[in-house]
C-alpha positions in Angstrom: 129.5 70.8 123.1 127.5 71.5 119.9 128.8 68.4 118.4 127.2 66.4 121.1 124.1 67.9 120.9 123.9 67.5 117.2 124.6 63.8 117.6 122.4 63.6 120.7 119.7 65.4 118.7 120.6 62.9 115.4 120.1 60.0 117.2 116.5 60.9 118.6 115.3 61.7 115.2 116.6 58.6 113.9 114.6 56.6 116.7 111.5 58.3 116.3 111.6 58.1 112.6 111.6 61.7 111.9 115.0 61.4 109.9 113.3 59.0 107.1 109.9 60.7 106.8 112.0 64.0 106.2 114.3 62.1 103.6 111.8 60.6 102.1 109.8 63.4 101.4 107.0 62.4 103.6 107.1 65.5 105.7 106.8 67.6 102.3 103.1 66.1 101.7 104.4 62.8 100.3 102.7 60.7 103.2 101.7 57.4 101.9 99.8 55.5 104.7 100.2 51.6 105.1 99.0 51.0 108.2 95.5 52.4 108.1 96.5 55.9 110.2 95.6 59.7 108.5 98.5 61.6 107.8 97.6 63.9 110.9 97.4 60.8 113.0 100.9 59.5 112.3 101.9 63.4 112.3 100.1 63.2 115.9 101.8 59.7 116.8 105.1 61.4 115.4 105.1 64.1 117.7 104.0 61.7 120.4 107.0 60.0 120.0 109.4 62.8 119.7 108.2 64.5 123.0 109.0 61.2 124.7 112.4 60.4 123.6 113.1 64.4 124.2 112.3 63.5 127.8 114.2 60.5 128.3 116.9 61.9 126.9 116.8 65.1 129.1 116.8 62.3 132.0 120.1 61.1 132.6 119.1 58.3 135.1 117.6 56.1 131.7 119.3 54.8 129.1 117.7 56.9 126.2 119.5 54.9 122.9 118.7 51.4 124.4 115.0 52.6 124.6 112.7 52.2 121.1 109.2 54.1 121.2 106.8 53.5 119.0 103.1 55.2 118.8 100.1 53.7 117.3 97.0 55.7 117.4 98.3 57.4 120.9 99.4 54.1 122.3 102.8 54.2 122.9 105.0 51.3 123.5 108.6 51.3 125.1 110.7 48.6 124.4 114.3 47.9 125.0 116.7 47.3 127.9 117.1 49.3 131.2 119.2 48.5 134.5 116.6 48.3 137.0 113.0 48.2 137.4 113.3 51.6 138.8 114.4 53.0 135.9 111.9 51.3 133.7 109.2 52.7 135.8 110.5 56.4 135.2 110.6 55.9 131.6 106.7 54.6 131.8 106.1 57.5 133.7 107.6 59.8 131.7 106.0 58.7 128.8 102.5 58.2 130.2 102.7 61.9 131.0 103.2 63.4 127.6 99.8 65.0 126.5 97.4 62.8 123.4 99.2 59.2 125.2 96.1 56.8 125.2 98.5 54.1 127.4 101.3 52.8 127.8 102.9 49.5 127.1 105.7 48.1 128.8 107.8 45.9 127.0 111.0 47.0 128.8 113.5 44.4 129.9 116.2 44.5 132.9 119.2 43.7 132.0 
């Protein structure tokens, strides 16, 4: 059980990027900014993202690992493939409900 939570818990810092900004030295002060955001914004945007992909991982009806999130300035963006429509409007809402999200953009695919 606490291998699969380690791996579960792995993979989500891996897709939110955590895994290379702590790697990298990044989280230690070493933030270097190439795409115009603060530190604390990407920090912001960062936990944006995490709190997301926590949720649809805790949601077993969605596909978590075939879902990418990305956060720009509070404006998230899920991309990726789900079953159903259904689904894809659960992961939206999901994410749309997370606290500092600006919008939402759908770029989810049925597959």
């Amino acid at each position: 059980m606490r291998t699969a939570v380690l791996a579960v818990l792995a993979a989500v810092l891996v897709v939110t990027g955590c895994a290379g900004a702590i790697a990298t030295g990044a989280a230690d002060r070493g933030y270097r900014s190439t795409d115009g955001r603060s530190e604390a914004q990407a920090r912001a945007d960062a936990a944006i993202s995490g709190e997301i992909n926590r949720l649809l991982v805790r949601d077993h009806s969605i596909p978590a690992m075939d879902i990418r999130v990305a956060t720009y300035h509070g404006r998230v963006t899920l991309s990726g493939r789900v079953p159903d429509r259904r689904t894809a409007e659960r992961a939206l809402s999901l994410a749309a409900s997370v606290p500092g999200v600006q919008a939402v953009v759908d770029r989810l695919w049925v597959d």
